[in-house]
C-alpha positions as CSV (number, residue, x, y, z in Angstrom):
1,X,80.9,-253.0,-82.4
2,X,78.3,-249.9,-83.5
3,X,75.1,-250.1,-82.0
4,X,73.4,-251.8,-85.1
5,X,75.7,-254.1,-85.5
6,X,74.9,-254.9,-81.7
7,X,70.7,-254.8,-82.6
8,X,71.0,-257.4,-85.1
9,X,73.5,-259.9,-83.4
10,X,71.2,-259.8,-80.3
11,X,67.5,-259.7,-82.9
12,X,70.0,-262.7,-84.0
13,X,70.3,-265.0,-80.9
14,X,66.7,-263.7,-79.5
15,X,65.3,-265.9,-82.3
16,X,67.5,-268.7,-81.5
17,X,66.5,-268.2,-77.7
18,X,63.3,-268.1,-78.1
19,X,62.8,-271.6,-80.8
20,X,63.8,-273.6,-77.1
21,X,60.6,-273.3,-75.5
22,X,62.2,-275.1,-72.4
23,X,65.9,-273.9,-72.2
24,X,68.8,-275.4,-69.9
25,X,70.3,-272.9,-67.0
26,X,73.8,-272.3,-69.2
27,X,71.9,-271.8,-72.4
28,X,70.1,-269.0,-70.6
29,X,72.6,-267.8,-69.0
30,X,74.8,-267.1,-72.0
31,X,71.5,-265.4,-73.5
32,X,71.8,-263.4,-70.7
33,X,75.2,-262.5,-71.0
34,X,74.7,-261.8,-74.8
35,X,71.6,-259.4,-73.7
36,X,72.9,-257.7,-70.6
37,X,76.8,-256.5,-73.1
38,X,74.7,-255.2,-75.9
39,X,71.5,-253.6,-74.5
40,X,73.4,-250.3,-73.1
41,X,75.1,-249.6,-76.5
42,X,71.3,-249.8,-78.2
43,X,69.1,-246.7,-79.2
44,X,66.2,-246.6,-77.4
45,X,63.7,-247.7,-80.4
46,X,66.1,-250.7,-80.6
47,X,65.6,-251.0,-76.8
48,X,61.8,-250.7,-77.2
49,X,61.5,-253.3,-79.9
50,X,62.9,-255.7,-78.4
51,X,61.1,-255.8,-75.2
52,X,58.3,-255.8,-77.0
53,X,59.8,-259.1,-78.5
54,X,60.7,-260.5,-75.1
55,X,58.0,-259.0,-72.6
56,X,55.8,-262.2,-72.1
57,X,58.9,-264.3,-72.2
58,X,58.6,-266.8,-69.0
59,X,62.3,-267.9,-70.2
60,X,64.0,-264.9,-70.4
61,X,66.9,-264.5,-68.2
62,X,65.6,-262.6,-64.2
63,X,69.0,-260.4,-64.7
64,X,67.6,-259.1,-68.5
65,X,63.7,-258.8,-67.5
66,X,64.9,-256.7,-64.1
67,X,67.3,-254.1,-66.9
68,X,64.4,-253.8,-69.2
69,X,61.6,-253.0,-66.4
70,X,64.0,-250.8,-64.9
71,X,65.5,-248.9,-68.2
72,X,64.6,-244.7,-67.7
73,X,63.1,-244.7,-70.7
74,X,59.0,-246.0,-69.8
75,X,58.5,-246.8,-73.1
76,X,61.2,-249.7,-73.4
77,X,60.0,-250.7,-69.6
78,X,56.1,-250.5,-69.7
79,X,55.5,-254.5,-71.9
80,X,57.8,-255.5,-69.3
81,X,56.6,-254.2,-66.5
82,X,53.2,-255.5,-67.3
83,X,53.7,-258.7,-68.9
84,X,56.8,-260.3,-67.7
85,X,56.1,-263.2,-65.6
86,X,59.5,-263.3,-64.3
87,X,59.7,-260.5,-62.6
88,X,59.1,-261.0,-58.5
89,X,56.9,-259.1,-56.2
90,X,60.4,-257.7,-54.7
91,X,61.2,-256.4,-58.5
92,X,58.1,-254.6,-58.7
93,X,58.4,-253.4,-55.0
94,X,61.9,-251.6,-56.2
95,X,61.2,-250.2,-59.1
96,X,58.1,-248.7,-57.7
97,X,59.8,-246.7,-55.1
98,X,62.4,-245.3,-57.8
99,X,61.3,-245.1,-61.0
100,X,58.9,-242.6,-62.9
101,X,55.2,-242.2,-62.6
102,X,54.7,-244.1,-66.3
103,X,56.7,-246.8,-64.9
104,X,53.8,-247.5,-62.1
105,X,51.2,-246.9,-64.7
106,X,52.6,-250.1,-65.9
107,X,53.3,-251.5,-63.1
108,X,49.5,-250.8,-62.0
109,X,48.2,-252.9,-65.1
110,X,49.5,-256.0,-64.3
111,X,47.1,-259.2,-64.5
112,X,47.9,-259.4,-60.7
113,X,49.4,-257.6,-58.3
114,X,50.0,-258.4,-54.3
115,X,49.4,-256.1,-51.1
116,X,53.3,-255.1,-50.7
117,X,53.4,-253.8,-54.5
118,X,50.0,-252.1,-54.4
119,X,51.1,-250.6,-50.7
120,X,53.6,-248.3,-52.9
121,X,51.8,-247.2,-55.3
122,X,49.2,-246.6,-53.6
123,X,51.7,-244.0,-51.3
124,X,53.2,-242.9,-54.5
125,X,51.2,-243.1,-57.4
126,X,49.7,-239.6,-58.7
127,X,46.3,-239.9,-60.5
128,X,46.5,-242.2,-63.4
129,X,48.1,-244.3,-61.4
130,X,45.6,-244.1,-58.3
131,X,42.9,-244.9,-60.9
132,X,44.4,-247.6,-62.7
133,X,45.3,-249.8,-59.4
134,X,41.5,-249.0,-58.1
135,X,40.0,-250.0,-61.3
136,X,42.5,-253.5,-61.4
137,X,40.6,-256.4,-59.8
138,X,44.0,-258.6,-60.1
139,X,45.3,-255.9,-57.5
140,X,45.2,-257.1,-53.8
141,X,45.4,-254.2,-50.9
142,X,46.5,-254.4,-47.5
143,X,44.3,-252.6,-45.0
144,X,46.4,-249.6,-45.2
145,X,47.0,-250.0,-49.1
146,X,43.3,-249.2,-48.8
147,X,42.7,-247.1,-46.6
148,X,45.4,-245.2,-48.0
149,X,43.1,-245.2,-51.4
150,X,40.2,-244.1,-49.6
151,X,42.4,-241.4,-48.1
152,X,43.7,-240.3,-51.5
153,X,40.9,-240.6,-53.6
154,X,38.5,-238.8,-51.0
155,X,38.1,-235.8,-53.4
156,X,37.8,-237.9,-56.4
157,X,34.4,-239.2,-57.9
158,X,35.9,-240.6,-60.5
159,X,38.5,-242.7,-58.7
160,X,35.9,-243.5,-56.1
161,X,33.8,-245.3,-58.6
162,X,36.7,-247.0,-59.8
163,X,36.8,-248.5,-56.4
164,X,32.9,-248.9,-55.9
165,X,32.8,-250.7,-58.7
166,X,35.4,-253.7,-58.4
167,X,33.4,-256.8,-57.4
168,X,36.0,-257.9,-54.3
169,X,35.1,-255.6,-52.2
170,X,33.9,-256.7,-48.5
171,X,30.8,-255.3,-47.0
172,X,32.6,-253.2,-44.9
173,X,34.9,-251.6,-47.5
174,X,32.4,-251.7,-49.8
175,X,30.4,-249.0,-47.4
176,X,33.7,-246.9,-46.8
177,X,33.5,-246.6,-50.2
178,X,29.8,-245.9,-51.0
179,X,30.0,-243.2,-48.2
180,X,32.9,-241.4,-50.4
181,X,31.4,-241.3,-53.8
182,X,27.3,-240.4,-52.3
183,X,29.0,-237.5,-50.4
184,X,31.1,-235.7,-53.3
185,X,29.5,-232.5,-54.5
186,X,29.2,-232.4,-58.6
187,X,32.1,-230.3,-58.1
188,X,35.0,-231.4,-55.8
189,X,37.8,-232.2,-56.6
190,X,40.4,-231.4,-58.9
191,X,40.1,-234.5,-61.1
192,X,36.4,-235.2,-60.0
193,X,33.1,-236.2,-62.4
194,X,29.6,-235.5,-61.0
195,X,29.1,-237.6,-57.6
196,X,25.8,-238.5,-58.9
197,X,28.0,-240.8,-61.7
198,X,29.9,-242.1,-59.6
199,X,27.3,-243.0,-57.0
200,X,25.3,-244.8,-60.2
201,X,28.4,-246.6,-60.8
202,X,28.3,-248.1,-56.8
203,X,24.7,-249.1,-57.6
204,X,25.3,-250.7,-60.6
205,X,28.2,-252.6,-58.9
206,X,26.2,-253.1,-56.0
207,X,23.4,-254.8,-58.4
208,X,26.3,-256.9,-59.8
209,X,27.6,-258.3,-56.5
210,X,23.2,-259.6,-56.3
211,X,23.1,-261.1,-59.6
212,X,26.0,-263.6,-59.1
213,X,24.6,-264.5,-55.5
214,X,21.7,-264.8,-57.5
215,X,23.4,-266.5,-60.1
216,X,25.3,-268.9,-58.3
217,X,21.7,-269.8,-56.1
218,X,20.6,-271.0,-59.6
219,X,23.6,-273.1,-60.5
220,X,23.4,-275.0,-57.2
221,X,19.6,-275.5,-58.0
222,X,20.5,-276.3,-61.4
223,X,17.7,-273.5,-63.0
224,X,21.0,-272.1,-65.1
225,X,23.3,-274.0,-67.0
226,X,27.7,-273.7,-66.0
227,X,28.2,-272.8,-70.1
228,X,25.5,-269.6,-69.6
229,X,26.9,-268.1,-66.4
230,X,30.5,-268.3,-67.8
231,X,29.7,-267.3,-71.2
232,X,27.9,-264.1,-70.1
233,X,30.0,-263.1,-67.0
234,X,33.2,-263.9,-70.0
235,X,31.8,-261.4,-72.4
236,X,30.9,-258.8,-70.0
237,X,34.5,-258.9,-68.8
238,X,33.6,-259.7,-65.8
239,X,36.9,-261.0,-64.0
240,X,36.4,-261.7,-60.5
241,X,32.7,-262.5,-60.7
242,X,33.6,-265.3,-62.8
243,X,36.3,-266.3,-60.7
244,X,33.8,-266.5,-58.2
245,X,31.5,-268.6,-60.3
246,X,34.5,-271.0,-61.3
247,X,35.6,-271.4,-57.8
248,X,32.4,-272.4,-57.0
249,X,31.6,-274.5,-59.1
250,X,35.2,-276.7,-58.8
251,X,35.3,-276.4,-54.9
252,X,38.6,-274.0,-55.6
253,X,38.9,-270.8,-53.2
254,X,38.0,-267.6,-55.4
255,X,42.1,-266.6,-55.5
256,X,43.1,-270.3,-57.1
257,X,40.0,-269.3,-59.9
258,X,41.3,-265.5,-60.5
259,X,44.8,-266.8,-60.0
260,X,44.4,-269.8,-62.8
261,X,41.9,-267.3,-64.6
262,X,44.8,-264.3,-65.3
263,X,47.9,-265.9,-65.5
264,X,49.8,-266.5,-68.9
265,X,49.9,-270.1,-68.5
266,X,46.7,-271.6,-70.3
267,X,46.8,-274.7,-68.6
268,X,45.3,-273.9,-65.0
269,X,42.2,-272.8,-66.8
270,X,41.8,-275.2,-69.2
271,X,42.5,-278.2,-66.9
272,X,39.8,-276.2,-64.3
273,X,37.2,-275.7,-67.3
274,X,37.5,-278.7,-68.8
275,X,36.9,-280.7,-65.7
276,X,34.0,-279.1,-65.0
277,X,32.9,-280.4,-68.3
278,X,32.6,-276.8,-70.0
279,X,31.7,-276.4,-73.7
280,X,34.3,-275.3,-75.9
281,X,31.6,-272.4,-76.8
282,X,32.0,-271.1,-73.3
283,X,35.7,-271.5,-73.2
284,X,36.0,-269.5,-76.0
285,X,34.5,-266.9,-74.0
286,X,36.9,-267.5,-71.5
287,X,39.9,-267.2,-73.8
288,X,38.1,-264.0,-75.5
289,X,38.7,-262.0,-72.0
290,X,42.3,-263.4,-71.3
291,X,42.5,-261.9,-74.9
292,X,41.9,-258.5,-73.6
293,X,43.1,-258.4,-69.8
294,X,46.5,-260.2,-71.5
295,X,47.1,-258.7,-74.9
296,X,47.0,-262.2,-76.5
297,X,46.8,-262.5,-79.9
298,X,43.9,-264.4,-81.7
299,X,46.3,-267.1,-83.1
300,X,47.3,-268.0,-79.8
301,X,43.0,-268.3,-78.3
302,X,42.8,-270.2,-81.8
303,X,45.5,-272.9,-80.5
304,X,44.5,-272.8,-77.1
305,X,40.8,-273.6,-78.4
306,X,41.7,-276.4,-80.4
307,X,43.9,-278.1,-77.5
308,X,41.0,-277.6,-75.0
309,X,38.8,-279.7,-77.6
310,X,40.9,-282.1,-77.4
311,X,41.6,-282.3,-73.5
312,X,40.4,-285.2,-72.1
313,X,38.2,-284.9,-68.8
314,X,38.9,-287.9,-66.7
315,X,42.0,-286.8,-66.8
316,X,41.6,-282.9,-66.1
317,X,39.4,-283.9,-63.0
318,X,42.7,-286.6,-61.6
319,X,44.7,-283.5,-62.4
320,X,42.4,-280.8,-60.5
321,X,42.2,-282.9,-57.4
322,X,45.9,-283.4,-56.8
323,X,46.3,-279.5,-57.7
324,X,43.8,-278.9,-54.5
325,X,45.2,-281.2,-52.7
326,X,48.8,-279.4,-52.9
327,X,47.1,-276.7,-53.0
328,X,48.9,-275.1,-55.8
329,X,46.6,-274.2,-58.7
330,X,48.3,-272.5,-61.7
């Protein structure tokens, strides 16, 4: 019954748990069960370690990955919070409005993250947390969300070319935003960089938003090869701009291509790529930035690599026409 008795009894089943790659609804409710009795007797470095183990879980029990993103202590929450991809929008909405600023940090850098989270923290994020959400091109906003943004970030340069540099950005917030960071002085605001940065930072994502329109002319004219866009948009990190290009090219709308693009699951984007007959050279790109965004490991690009070789793409293209058609990519 002491606590490391408890830490290696639970380190015991997690490894069990996690050998089923597609457990039944009592085997993971037991898990649960198991989880949920010893986590509160655990130190928190226990605590810590194991969500590490269990962040990017999609199997591990809703009740455990809700205690873990919630726990007080941000350290033990923050894989969690980022990672898990069972946690719901309603999860993240509720743990938003109660828990500390580190916590929305977290929260902030998930892969993607819908209007009614980013409406919260938003209203109650302080700083790192403003500029982390503005800089997150997987973060949606509401009109308020944003203009709530705008309104908070008004005396922040640095914040403000967070904002004027994410590649979403419609023409008309994209000249809210311009407006912001030409008109800060060198010198306002409490967390502010020189305005003239952060207007060279709009430009430059200005210039951006040109090339791919420029890019995507020349893919429909067929001057620039699929495998070149992706490869240099991939290495550039450049998210949502090859979402757009993907989307494009496979008829998709440009939230199925981010969507398929940033979520765990290999499988939307390799069925996508592979149908659009993309070398494995240019996938690898693609894996190389899911790398970063999602903290996957080279061993796990190595193996998604080797299974997009072998993919066939007769059958990716039956497979990406009946995801259109139900309208459920990824």
């Amino acid at each position: 019954m002491s606590s490391e008795a408890r830490r290696q009894l639970l380190n015991a089943v997690t490894d069990l748990f996690l050998l089923d790659q597609d457990p039944t609804e009592p085997s993971k409710a037991h898990y649960g069960e198991i989880a949920l009795r010893s986590l509160p007797h655990l130190e928190n470095e226990a605590r810590k370690t194991y969500a590490g183990q269990v962040a990017a879980v999609p199997s591990l029990p809703h009740e455990v990955a809700v205690t873990l993103a919630g726990d007080t202590d941000s350290e033990v929450a923050r894989l969690v919070l980022k990672l898990s991809p069972v946690l719901t929008d309603t999860d993240l909405a509720a743990i938003a409005v109660s828990q500390s600023q580190y916590h929305l940090v977290a929260i902030a850098e998930r892969a993607r993250l819908s209007e009614s989270v980013t409406d919260i923290l938003v209203q109650r994020g302080d700083r790192n947390v403003l500029h982390t959400v503005s800089a997150n091109e997987g973060a949606h906003f509401s009109d308020k969300g944003f203009d709530t943004l705008l309104e908070r970030s008004s005396k922040d340069a640095e914040i403000g070319g967070a904002l004027a540099r994410r590649s979403d950005l419609t023409p008309n917030r994209a000249s809210r935003v311009l407006e912001i960071v030409e008109g800060l002085s060198g010198g306002a605001g409490l967390w502010s960089k020189p305005a003239d940065e952060a207007a060279t930072l709009a430009r430059r994502a200005r210039q951006q938003r040109l090339e791919v329109k420029l890019l995507l002319a020349d893919l429909g004219a067929g001057k620039r090869e699929l495998d070149e866009i992706v490869t240099m948009l991939a290495e550039e990190d450049r998210a949502y701009h090859l979402a757009e290009v993907i989307a494009q090219a496979s008829g998709i709308t440009n939230e199925q291509a981010l969507r398929v693009l940033l979520q765990r699951d290999v499988s939307g984007i390799a069925v996508t790529c592979r149908s659009l007959n993309l070398g494995t050279e240019a996938f690898k790109a693609v894996l190389e930035l899911r790398s970063r965004r999602l903290l996957f490991g080279a061993r796990d690009a190595e193996g998604d690599l080797k299974n997009y070789a072998g993919l066939d793409s007769a059958t990716a293209e039956r497979t990406l026409r009946f995801l259109k058609l139900k309208t459920t990519i990824g």
